[in-house]
C-alpha positions as CSV (number, residue, x, y, z in Angstrom):
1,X,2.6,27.2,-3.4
2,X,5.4,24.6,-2.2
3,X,6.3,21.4,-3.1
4,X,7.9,20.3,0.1
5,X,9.4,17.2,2.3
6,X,6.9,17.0,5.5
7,X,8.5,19.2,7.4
8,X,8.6,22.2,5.4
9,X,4.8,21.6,4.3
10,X,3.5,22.0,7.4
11,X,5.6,24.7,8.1
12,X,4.4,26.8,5.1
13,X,0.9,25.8,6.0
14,X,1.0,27.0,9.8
15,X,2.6,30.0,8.6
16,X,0.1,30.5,6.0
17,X,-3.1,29.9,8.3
18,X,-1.5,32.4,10.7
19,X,-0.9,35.1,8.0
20,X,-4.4,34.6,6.7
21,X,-2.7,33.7,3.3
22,X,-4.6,31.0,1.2
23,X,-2.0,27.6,0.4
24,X,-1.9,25.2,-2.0
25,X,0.8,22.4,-1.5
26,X,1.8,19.9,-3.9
27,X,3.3,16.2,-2.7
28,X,3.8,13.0,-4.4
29,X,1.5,10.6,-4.5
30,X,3.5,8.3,-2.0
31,X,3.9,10.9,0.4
32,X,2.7,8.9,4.0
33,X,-0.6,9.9,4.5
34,X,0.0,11.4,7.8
35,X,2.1,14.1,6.4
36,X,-0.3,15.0,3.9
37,X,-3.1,14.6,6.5
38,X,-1.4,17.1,9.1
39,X,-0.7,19.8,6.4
40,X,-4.6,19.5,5.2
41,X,-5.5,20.0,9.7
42,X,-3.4,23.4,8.9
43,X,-5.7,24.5,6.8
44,X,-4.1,24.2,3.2
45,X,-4.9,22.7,0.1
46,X,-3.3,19.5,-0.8
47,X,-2.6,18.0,-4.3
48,X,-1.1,15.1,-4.8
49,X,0.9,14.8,-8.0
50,X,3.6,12.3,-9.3
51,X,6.0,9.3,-8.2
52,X,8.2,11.5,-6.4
53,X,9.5,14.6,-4.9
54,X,10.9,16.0,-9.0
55,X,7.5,15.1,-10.5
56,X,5.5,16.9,-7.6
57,X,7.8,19.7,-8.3
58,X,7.2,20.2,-12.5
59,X,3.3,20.5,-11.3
60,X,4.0,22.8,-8.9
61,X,5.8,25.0,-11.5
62,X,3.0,24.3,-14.0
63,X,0.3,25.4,-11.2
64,X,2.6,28.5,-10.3
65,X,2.6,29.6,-13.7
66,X,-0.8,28.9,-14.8
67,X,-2.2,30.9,-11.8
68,X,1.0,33.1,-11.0
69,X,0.7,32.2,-7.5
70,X,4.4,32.6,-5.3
71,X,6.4,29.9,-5.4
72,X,8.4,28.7,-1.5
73,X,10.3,26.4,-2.6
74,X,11.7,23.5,0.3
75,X,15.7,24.2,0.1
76,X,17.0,26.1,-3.5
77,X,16.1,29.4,-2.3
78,X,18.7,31.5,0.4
79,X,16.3,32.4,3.1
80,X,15.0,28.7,2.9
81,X,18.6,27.9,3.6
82,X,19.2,30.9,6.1
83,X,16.2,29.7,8.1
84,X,17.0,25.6,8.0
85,X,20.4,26.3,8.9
86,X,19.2,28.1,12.4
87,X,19.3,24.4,13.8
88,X,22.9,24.9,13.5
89,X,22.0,27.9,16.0
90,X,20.5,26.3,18.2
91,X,23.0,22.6,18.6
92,X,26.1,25.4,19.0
93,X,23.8,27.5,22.0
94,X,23.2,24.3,23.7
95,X,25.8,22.3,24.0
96,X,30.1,23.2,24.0
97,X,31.4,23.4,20.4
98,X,35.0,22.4,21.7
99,X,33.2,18.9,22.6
100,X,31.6,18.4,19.2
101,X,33.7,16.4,16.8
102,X,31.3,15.9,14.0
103,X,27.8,16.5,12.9
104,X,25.3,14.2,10.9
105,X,22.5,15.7,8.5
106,X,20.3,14.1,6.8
107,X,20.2,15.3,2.8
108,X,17.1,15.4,0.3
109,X,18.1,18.5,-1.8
110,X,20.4,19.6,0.3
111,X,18.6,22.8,2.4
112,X,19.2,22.0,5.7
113,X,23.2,20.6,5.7
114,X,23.7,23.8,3.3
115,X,22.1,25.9,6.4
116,X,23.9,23.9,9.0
117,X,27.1,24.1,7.4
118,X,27.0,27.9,6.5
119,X,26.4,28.9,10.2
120,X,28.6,26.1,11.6
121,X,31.7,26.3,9.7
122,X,31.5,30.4,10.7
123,X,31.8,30.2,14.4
124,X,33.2,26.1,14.9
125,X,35.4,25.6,11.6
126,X,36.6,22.4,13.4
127,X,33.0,20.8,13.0
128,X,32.7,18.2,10.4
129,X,29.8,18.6,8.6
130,X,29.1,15.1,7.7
131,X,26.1,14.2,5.2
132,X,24.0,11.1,5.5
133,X,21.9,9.6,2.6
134,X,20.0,6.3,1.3
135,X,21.9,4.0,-0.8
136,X,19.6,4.8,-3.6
137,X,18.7,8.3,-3.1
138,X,22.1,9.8,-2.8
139,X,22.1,12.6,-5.5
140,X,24.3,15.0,-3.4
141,X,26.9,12.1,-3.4
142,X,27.3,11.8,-6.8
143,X,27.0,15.0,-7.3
144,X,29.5,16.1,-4.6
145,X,32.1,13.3,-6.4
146,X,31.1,14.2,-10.0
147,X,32.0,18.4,-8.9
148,X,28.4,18.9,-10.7
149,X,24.8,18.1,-10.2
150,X,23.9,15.0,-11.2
151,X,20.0,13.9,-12.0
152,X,19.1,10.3,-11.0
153,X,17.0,8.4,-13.2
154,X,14.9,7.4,-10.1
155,X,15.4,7.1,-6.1
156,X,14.3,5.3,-3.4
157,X,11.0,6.1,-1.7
158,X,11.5,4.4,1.7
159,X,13.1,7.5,3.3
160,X,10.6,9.6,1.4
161,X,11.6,12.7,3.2
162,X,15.0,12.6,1.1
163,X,13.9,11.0,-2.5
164,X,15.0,13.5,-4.3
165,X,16.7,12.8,-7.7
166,X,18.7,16.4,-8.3
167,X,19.5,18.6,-5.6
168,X,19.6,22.3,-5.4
169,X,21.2,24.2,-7.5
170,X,22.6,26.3,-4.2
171,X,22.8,23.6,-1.6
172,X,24.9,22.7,-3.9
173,X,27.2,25.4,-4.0
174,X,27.3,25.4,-0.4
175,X,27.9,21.9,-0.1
176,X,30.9,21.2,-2.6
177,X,32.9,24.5,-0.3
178,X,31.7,23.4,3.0
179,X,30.5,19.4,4.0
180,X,33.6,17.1,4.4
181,X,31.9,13.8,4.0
182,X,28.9,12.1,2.9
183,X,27.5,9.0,4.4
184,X,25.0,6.3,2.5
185,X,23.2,3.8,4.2
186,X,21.0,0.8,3.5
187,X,17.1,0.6,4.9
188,X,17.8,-2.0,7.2
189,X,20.5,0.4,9.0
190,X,17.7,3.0,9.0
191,X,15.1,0.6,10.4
192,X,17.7,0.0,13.3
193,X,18.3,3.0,13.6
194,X,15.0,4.1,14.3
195,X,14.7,1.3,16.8
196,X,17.7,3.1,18.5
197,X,15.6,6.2,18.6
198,X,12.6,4.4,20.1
199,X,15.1,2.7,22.9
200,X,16.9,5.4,24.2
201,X,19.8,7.9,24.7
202,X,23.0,7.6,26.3
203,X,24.7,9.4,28.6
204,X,28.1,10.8,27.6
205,X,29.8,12.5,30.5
206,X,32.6,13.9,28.1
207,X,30.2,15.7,26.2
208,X,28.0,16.9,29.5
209,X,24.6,16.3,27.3
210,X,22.3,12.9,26.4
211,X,22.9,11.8,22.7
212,X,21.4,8.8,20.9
213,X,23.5,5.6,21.0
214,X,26.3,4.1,19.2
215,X,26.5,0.7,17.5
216,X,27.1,-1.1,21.3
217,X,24.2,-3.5,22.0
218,X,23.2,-2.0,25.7
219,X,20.5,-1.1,28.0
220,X,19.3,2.4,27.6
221,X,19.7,4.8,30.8
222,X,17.1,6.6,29.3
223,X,13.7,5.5,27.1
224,X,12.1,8.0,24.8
225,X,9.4,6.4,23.6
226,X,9.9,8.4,19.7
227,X,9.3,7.1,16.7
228,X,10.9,8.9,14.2
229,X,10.4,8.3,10.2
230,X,12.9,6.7,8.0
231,X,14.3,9.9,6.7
232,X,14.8,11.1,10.6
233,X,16.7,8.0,11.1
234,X,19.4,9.0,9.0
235,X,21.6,10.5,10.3
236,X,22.0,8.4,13.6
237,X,22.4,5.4,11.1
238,X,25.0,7.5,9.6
239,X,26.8,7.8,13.1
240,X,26.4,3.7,13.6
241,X,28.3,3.6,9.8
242,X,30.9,6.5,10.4
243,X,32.0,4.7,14.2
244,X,32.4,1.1,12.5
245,X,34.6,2.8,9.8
246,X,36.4,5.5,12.5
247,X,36.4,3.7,15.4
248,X,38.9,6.5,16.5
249,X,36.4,9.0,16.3
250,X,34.4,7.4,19.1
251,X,36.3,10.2,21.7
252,X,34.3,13.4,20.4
253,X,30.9,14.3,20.1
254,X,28.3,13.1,17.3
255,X,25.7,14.9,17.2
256,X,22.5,13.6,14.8
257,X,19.9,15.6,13.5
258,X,16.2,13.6,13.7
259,X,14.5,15.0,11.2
260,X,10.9,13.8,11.2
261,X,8.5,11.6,12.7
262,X,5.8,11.4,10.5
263,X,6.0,7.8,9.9
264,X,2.9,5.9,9.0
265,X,1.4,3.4,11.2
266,X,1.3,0.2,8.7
267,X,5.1,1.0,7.7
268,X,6.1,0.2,11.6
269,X,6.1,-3.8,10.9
270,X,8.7,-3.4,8.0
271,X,10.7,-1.2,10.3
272,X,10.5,-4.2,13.3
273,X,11.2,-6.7,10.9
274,X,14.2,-5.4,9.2
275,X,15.5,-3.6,12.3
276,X,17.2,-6.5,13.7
277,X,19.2,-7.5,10.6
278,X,20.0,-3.6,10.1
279,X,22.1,-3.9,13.7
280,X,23.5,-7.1,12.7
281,X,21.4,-8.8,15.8
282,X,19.8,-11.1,13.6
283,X,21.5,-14.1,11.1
284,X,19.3,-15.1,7.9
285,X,20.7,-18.4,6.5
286,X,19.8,-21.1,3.6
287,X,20.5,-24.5,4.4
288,X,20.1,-27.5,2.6
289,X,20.0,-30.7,4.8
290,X,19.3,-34.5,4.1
291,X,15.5,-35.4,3.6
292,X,15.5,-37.8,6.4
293,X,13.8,-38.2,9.9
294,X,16.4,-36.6,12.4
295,X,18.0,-34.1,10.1
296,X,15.9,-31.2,11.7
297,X,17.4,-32.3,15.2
298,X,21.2,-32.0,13.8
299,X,20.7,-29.0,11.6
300,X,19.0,-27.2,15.1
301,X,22.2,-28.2,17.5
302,X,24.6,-26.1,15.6
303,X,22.4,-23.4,16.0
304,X,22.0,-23.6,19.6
305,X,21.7,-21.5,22.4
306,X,20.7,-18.8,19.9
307,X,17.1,-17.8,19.9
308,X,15.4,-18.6,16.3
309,X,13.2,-16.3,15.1
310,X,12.4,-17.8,11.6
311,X,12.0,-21.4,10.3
312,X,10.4,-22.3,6.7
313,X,11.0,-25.4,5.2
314,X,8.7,-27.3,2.6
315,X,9.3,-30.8,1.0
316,X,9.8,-30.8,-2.1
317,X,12.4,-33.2,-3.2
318,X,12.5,-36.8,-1.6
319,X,16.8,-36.2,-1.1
320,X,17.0,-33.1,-0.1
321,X,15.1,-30.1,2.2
322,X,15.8,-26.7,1.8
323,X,15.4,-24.4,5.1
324,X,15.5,-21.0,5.4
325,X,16.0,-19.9,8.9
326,X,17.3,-16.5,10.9
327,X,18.5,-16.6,14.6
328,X,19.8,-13.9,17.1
329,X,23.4,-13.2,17.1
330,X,25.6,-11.2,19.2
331,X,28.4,-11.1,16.5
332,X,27.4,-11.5,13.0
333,X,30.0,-12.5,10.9
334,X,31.7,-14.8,13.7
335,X,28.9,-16.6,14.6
336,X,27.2,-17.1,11.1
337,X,30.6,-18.7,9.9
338,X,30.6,-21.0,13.4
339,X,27.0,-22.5,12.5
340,X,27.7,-22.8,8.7
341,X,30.9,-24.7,9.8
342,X,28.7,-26.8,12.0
343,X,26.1,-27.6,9.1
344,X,29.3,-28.5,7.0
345,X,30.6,-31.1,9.6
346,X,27.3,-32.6,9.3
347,X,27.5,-33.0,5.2
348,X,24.7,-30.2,5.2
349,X,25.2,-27.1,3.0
350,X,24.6,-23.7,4.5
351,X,25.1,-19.8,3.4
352,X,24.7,-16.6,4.9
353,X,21.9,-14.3,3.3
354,X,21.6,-11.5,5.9
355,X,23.0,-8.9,2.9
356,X,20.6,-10.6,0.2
357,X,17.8,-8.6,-0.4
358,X,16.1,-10.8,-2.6
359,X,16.0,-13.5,0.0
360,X,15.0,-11.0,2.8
361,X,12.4,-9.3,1.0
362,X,10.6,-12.4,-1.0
363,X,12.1,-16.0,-1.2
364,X,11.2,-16.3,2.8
365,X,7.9,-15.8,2.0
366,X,7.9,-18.2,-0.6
367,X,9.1,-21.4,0.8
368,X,7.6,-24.5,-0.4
369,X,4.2,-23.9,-2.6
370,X,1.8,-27.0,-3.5
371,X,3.2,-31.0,-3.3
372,X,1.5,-34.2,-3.2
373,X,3.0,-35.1,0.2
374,X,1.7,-39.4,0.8
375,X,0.2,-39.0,4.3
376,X,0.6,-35.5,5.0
377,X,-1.1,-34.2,8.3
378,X,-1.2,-30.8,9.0
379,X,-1.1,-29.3,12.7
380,X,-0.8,-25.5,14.5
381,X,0.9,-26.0,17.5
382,X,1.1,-23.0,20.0
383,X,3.4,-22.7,23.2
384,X,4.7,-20.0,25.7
385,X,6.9,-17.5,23.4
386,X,10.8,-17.6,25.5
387,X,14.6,-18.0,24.5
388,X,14.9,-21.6,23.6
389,X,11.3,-22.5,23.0
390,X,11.4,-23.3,19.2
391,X,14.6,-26.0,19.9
392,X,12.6,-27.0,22.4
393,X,9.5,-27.5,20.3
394,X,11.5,-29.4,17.6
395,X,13.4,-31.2,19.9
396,X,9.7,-32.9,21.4
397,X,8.9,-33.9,17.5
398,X,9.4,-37.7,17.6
399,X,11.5,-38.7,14.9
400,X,10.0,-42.0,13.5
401,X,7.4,-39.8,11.8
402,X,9.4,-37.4,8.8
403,X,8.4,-33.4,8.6
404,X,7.3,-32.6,5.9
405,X,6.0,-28.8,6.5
406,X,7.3,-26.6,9.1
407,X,6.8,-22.9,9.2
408,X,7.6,-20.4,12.3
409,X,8.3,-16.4,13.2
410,X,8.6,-14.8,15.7
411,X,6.2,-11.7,15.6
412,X,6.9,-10.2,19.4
413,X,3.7,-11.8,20.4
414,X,3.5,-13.9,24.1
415,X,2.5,-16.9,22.3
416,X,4.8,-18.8,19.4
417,X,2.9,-20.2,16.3
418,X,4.1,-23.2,14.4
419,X,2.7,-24.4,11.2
420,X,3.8,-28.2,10.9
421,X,3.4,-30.7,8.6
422,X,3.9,-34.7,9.3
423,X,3.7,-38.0,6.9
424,X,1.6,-40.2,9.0
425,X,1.1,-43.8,7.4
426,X,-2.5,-44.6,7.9
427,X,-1.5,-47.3,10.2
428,X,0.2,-44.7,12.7
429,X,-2.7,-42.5,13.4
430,X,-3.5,-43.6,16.6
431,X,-0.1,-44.1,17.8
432,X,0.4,-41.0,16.2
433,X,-3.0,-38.8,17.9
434,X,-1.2,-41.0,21.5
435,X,2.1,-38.7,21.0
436,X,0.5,-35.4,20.3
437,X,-1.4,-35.8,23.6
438,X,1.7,-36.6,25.3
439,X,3.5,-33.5,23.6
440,X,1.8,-31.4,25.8
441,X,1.5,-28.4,23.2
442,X,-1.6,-27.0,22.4
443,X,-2.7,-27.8,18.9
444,X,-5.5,-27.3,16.2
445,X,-5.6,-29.9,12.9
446,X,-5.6,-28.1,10.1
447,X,-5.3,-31.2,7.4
448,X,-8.9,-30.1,6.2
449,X,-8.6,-26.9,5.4
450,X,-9.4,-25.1,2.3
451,X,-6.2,-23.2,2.5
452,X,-4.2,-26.2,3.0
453,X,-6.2,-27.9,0.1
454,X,-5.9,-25.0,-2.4
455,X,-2.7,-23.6,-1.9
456,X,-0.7,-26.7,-0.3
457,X,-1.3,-30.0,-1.0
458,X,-1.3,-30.8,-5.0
């Protein structure tokens, strides 16, 4: 009876079926449902018990106990550790261990760098053993820094493989005599991370075999097609980390341990949508701009070439509109700070919130709300999705009409969607329905629907 990450539950129930021997395997509650789903194909019984990996555990020693089944547990036992750490077998029989200058693991309770590092540091001292973990799931960090375990009061689920609030008492052990570094990361560097995965390998001739990429920006020699889940992402998000603090270190081998792939299917449009900003591709500003026809044009020209991928803007004040918008960026910082200097030559007021998770996770969402907008009309415009098309779009809106509603992302689809509202005086409208036709963009009116009614016109 385990309590285990993925991995080591369907281990334990292969093993299990083979054997003949009867399984019962407890997981948290949020454990994906297609690792709970793959252990249950094997043939064991799944319960499903508590937040996270510790509360999953204290039912697992209450079901031991009460039916004095045996116990396997995921990493604080030796031969757990002996057997996890035959990966480090296998990385040394593959490749040269003169060529290898570091290696990233992934940590949860610590089982598998323990393993790695004992076998490792015995026939390549020179190794690094370098551990990789969420910014708030790091137990083994603290711990490793406090020189004693130290019990979170609660972690991070997104790399769910690795939410683990105290690690083993000997990984532990092994880890404060052999790993020389840990590593945290944030979920957006995982999510780009795992779009790193999906892209490709490259090819280092130094090092004689493929290994995932660094932090360059560049066309795969070779796609893989994997998807791999959060908590197998980090340790390559670890290398991206490690080679923007040691750019030295960019001569010798990094070797990555990918963990998992049990990823659910629904949790694959956070990873898209974050993955950008996690690899600094993407720029997520606030600006706030003069509530006049022709602002949107000069707020946009700063901004240009760079593809947007996000506009929302609502009115909401008759001197003022507040815009949130994200564009594509080769070079974060620079070219964040040469747009926002733009919007400031223009009298507009601008800031960078690529780092603020608030904005990121809700205030986009959230733009605007209901208003009693005089003359509001409300249209969905659609055009051919390609580089330039959204300055384009906005660019064709005539400016003796004011915007009063405007509201675009780019999902990946072939097609873009714009959600726009104009204040058109009653006298306008047919000048107004004249310029729409000779827009040329497809359109729908939406100034009657119940959704605009209810939730955005007062």
């Amino acid at each position: 009876m385990p309590v285990p990450a993925g991995n080591h539950a369907q281990g334990v129930a292969l093993a299990a079926k083979t054997l003949g021997i009867k399984a019962k395997i407890v997981m948290p509650v949020p454990t994906p449902a297609i690792k709970w789903r793959n252990v249950k194909r094997l043939g064991a019984e799944v319960i499903l018990h508590g937040n996270d990996f510790d509360e999953a555990k204290a039912e697992c020693v209450r079901l031991t106990e009460k039916y004095k089944h045996t116990n396997i547990p995921p990493y604080d036992d030796p031969y757990v550790i002996a057997g996890q750490g035959t990966v480090g077998l296998e990385i040394l029989r593959q490749m040269d261990p003169k060529k290898i200058h570091a290696l990233f693991i992934p940590v949860g309770g610590g089982g598998l760098i323990a393993g790695i590092a004992s076998y490792v540091k015995r026939i390549a001292p020179h190794i690094k053993i370098i551990g990789v973990e969420a910014n708030d799931a790091n137990a083994m960090t603290q711990s490793l820094k406090a020189g004693k375990r130290l019990e979170l009061s609660e972690v991070g689920l997104f790399a769910d493989g690795a939410a683990v609030r105290l690690v083993g008492e000997e990984p532990f052990r092994l880890a404060e005599k052999l790993v020389d570094d840990m590593i945290n990361v944030t979920n957006d560097e995982i999510c780009a991370a795992i779009k790193d995965v999906f892209e490709g390998e490259y090819k280092s001739e130094n090092l004689g075999v493929d290994f995932p990429t660094t932090p360059c920006a560049v066309s795969p020699k070779l796609e893989t097609r994997s998807v791999c889940e959060p908590t197998g992402a980090l340790a390559l998000a670890g290398i991206k980390r490690y080679l923007h603090l040691h750019p030295e270190s960019r001569e010798g081998g990094l070797v990555a341990i990918v963990s998992g792939a049990n990823v659910n299917f629904d949790r694959l449009r956070f990873i898209a949508d974050r993955a950008q900003l996690g690899e600094l591709s993407e720029a997520f500003c606030n600006v706030i701009i003069p509530e006049k026809p022709g602002s949107f044009i000069n707020m946009i020209k700063h901004v240009n070439p760079r593809s947007i991928t996000e506009f929302s803007y609502r009115y909401s004040d008759p001197e003022q509109a507040h815009i949130y918008i994200s564009f594509k960026v080769q070079d974060l910082e620079a070219e964040s700070k040469e747009v926002l200097d733009g919007w400031k030559s223009e009298g507009m007021h601008g800031w960078d919130v690529s780092h603020n998770e608030l904005a990121k996770t809700h205030a986009r969402y959230m733009v605007g709300g209901r208003h009693s907008v005089p003359n509001e009309r409300i249209f969905r415009f659609i055009f051919p999705e390609r580089p330039g098309a959204t300055q384009k779009f906005l660019a064709g809106l005539a400016s003796e009409w004011n915007v009063s509603l405007f509201h675009y992302r780019n999902h990946g689809d072939d097609m873009g969607k714009v959600l726009v509202g104009i204040q058109v005086p009653p006298e306008d409208n047919a000048a107004f329905d004249r310029y729409l036709e000779e827009l040329g963009y497809n359109y729908v009116e939406e100034t009657h629907n119940v959704v605009y009614e209810t939730f955005l016109r007062a």
